[in-house]
N, C-alpha and C positions, 0 to 999 in steps of 0.2 A: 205130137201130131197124130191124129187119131181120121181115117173116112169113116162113115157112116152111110147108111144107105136113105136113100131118097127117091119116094115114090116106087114104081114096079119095078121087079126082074132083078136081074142077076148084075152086081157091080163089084167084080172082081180086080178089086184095085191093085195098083204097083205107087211106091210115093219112093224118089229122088231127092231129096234134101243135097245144095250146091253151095258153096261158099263164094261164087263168083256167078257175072250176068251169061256168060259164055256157056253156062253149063260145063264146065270140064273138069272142077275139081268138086267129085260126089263125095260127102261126106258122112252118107251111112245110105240106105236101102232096105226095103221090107214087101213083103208081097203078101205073103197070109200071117195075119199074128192071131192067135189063141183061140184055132181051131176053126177061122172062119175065113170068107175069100176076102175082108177086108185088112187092111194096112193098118199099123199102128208104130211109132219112133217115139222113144225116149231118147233124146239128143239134149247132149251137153254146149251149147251157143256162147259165145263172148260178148260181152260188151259193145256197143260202137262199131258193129262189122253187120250189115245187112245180108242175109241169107232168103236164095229162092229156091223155090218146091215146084215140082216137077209132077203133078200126079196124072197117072195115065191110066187106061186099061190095061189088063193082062193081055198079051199078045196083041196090044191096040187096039183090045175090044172097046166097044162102047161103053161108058159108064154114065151115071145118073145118080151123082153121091154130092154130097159134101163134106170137106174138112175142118175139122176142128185142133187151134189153136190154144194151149194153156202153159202162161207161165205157173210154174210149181214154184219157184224164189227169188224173189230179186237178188239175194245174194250169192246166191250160184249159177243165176240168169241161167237155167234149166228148162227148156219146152218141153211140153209133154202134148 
């Protein structure tokens, strides 16, 4: 799971990856990955089990981004 930024200003993302609709079991978290105020997760997902995302602003700021989904193998059913 990778934000990206979209359109003007500043979009200091925060991304939640959850294993359940309730939101309460997070199962990894990222705020700035590789040097920038955007997010990025390398999560390992199972088979047959639907997971939600959660992505927000930093301190509930506003954002104006988009995220990007990639499976990397069906045999390790890996996102990235």
């Amino acid at each position: 799971m990778k934000t990206h930024k979209k359109g003007n200003g500043t979009n200091d993302t925060v991304l939640h990856p959850y294993s359940d609709p309730s939101l309460m079991n997070q199962i990894a978290y990222n705020d700035d990955s590789n040097g920038t105020v955007f997010s990025e997760l390398n999560v390992s997902l199972s088979a047959g089990v639907t997971y939600y995302v959660k992505l927000i602003g930093y301190n509930n700021g506003p954002i104006n981004t988009r995220i990007n989904f990639r499976l990397a193998s069906l045999e390790s059913r890996r996102v990235i």
